[in-house]
Residue frames as a rotation matrix with the C-alpha (Angstrom) as fourth column:
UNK 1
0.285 -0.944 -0.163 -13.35
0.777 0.128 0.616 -1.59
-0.561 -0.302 0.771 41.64
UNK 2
-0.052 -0.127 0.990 -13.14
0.892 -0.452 -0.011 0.94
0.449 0.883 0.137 38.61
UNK 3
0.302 0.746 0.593 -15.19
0.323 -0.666 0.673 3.33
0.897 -0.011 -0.442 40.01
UNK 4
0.851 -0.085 -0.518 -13.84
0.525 0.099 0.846 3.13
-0.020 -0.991 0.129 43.49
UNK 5
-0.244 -0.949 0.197 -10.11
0.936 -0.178 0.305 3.62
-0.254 0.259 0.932 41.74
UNK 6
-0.130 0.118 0.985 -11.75
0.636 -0.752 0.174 6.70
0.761 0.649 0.023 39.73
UNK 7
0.740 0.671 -0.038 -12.51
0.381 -0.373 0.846 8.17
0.554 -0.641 -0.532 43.25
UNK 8
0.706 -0.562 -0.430 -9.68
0.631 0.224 0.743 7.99
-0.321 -0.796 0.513 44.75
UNK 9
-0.112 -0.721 0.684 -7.99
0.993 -0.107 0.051 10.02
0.037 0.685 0.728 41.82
UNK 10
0.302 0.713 0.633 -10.60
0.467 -0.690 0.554 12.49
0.831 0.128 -0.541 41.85
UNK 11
0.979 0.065 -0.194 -10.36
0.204 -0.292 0.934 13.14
0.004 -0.954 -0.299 45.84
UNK 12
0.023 -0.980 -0.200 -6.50
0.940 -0.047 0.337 13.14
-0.339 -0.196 0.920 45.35
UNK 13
-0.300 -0.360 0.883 -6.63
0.866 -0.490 0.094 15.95
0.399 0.794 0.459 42.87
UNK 14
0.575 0.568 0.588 -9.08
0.290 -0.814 0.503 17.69
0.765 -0.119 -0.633 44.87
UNK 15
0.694 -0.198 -0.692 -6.95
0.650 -0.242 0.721 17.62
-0.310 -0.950 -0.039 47.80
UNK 16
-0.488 -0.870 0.076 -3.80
0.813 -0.421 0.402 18.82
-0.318 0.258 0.912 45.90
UNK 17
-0.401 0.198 0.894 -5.79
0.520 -0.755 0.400 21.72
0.754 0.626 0.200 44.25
UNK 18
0.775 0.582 0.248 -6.70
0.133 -0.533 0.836 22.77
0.618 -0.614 -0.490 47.63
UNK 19
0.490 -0.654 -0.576 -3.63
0.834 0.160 0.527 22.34
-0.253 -0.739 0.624 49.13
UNK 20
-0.726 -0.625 0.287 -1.84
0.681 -0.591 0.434 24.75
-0.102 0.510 0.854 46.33
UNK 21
0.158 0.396 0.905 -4.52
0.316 -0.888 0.333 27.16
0.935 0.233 -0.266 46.45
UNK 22
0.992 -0.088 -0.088 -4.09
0.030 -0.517 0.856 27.71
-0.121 -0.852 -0.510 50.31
UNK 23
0.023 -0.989 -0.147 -0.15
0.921 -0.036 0.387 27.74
-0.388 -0.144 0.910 49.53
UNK 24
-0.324 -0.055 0.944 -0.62
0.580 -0.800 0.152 30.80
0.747 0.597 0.291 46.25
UNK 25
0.676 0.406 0.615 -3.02
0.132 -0.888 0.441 32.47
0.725 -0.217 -0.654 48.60
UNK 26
0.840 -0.321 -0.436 -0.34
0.502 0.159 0.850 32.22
-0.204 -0.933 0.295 51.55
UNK 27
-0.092 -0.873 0.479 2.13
0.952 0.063 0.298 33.32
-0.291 0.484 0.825 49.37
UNK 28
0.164 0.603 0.781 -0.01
0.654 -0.659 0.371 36.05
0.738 0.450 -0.502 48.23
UNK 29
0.884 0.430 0.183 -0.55
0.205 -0.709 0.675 37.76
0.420 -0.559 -0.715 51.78
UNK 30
0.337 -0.899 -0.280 3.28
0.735 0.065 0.675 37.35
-0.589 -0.433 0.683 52.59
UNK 31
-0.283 -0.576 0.767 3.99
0.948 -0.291 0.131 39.16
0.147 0.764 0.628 49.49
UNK 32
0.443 0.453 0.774 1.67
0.475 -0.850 0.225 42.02
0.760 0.268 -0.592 50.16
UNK 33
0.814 -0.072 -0.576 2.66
0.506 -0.396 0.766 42.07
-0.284 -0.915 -0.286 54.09
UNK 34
-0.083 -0.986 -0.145 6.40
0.688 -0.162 0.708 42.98
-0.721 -0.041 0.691 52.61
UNK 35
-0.157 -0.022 0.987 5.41
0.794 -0.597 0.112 45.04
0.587 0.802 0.111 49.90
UNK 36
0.582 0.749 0.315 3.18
0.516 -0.640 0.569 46.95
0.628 -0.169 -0.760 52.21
UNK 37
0.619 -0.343 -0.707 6.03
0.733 -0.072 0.676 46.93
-0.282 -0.937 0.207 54.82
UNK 38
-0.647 -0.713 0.271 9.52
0.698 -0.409 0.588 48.17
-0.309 0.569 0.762 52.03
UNK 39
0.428 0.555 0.713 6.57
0.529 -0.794 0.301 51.32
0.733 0.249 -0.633 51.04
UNK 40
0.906 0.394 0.156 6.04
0.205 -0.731 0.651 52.31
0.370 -0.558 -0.743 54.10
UNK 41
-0.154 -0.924 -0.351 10.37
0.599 -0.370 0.711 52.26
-0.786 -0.100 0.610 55.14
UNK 42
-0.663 -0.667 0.340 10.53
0.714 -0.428 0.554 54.17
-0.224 0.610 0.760 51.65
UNK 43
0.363 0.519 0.774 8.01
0.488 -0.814 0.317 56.58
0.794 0.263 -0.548 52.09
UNK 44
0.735 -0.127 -0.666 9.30
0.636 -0.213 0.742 57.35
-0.236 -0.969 -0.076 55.27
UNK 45
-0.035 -0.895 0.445 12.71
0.950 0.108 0.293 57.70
-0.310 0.433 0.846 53.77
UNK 46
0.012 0.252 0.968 11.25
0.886 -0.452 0.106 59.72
0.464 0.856 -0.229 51.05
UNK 47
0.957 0.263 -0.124 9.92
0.290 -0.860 0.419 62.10
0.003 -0.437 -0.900 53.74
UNK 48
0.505 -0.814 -0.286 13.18
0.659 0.151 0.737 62.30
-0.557 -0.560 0.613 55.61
UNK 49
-0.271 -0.587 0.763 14.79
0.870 0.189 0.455 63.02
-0.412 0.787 0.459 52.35
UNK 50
0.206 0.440 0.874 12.60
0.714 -0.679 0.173 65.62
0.669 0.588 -0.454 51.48
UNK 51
0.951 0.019 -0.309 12.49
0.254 -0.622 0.741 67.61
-0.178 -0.783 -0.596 55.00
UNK 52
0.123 -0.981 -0.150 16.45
0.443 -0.081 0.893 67.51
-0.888 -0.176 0.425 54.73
UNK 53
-0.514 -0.181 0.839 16.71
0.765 -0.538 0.353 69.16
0.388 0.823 0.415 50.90
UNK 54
0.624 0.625 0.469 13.73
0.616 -0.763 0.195 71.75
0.480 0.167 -0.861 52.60
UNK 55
0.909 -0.103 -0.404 15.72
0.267 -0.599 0.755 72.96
-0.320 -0.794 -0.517 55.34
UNK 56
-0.271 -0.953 0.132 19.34
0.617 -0.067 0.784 72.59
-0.738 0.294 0.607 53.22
UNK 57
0.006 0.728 0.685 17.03
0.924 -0.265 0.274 74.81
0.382 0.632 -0.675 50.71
UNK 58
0.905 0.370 0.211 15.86
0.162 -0.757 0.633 77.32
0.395 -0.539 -0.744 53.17
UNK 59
0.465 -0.702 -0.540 19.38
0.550 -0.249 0.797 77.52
-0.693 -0.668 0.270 54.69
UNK 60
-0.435 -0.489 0.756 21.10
0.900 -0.208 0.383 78.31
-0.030 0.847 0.530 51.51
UNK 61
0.415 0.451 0.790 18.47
0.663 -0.745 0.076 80.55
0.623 0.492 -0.608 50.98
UNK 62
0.913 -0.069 -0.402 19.28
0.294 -0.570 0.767 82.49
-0.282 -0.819 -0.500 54.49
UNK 63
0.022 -0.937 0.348 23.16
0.841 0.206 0.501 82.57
-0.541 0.281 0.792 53.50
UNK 64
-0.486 -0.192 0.853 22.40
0.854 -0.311 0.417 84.47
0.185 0.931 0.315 50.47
């Protein structure tokens, strides 16, 4: 009966430490998918941002 009880704890824990590792790692690949996603909008941006200052740049320059 001990022993049986001591099993049942054991197998519990293991389940729950497997459950919460497939949750962190789930959590994990969500987090990267959005990091990876809000980069790549703000490099884009970035570009954008940049092309517009070259050509307001290069106009100015023409002006003068």
């Amino acid at each position: 009966m001990k022993n049986e009880n001591n099993y049942k704890t054991k197998s519990f824990g293991y389940e729950r430490g497997r459950k919460q590792k497939g949750f962190l790692t789930a959590l994990l690949t969500i987090a990267l998918t959005v990091t990876t996603y809000f980069e790549e909008k703000n490099l884009n941006h970035i570009r954008v941002s940049n092309n517009m200052r070259h050509r307001l740049f290069f106009l100015h320059k023409q002006k003068n």
